[in-house]
N, C-alpha and C positions, 0 to 999 in steps of 0.2 A: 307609911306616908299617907297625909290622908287623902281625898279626893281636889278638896280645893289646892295646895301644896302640886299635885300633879298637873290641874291644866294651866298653875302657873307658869309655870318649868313648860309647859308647851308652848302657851304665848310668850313667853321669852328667845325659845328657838327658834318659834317660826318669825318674828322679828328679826330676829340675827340674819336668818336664812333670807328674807327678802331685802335687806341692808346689803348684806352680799353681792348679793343678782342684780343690783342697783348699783353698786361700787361697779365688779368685774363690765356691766352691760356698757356704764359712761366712758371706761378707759378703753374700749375697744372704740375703732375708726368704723365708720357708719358713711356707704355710698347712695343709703335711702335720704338723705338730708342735705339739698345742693342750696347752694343761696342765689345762683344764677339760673332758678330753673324757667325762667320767664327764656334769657336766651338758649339754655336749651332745648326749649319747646320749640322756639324758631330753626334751631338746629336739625331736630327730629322733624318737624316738616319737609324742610329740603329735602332730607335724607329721603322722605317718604316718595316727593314727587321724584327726586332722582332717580329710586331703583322703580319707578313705576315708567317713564321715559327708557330704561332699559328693556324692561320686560316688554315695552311696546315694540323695541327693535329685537325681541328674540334672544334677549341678552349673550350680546355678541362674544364675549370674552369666555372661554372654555380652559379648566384645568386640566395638564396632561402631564400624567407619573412619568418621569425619565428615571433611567434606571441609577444617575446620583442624584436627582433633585426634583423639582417641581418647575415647569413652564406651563405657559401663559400663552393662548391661542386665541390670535382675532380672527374670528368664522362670519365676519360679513365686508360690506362693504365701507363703513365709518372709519376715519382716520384713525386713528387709536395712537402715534407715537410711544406715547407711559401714560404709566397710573400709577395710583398712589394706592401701596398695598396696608392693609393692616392685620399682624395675625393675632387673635385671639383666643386666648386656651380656654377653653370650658372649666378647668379646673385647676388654673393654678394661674389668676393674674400677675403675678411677680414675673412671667416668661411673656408678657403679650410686649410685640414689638409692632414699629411700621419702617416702611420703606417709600420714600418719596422721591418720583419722579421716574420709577424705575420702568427702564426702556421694555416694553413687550415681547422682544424676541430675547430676552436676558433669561436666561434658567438661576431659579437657586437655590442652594448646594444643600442637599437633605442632612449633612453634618450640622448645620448650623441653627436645625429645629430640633426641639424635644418631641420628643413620642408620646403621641395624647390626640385627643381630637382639637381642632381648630375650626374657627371661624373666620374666612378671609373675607375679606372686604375690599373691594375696589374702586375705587375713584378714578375718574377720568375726563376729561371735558372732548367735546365733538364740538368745532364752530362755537366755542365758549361757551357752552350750556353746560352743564354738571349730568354726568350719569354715574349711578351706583348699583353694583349685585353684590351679593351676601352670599357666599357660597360653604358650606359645613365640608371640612375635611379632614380623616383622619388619619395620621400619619403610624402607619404601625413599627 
């Protein structure tokens, strides 16, 4: 085979080979590309001032391992009734769930979570204002 015959046969593969990675990259779902990111930017504000209004109050709400489950401890003086929880897996979004409205003194039940680290998040309003903390926990 001669020399030109050979870097044809290359530029030919590497053609296919980036056709491919073009094909596989388009049919995969992409969370970098939102068409609403104007109001998610308003979104991510709130959020921002919300857990900054927390961490002004010493962010009241404390995680505490029972021995079935996971509760939820208000360590100040702010109303707290519920929140609104959301758990996030670091590594496997097909398992991230939420819970709305749920009362503060409610435990829940460690059978009902997968084993992984999480990210909980919590939502709550004092006197109708919004506060949020972001707390990393992992469930072994």
């Amino acid at each position: 085979m001669r020399f030109r015959n050979g870097i044809i046969i290359a530029m030919i593969a590497f053609v296919a080979f980036i056709v491919t990675m073009g094909i596989i990259i388009s049919s995969k779902d992409s969370e970098l590309i939102s068409e609403d990111y104007y109001i998610q930017e308003k979104s991510f504000n709130e959020d921002f001032d919300a857990q900054q209004r927390a961490a002004d109050n010493k962010n009241p709400i404390r995680i505490s391992n029972l021995k079935n489950g996971i509760g939820f401890v208000n360590q100040s003086n702010l109303d707290i009734p519920s929140i609104d929880l959301t758990f996030v897996r670091m590594n496997n979004g097909k398992s991230d769930f939420t819970l709305k409205n749920h009362p503060i003194s409610m435990s829940i039940q460690k059978d009902k979570l997968a084993k992984g680290n999480y990210e909980i998040q919590m939502r709550y309003r004092v006197k109708n204002v919004p506060f949020m903390q972001v707390i990393s926990w992992y469930y072994k």
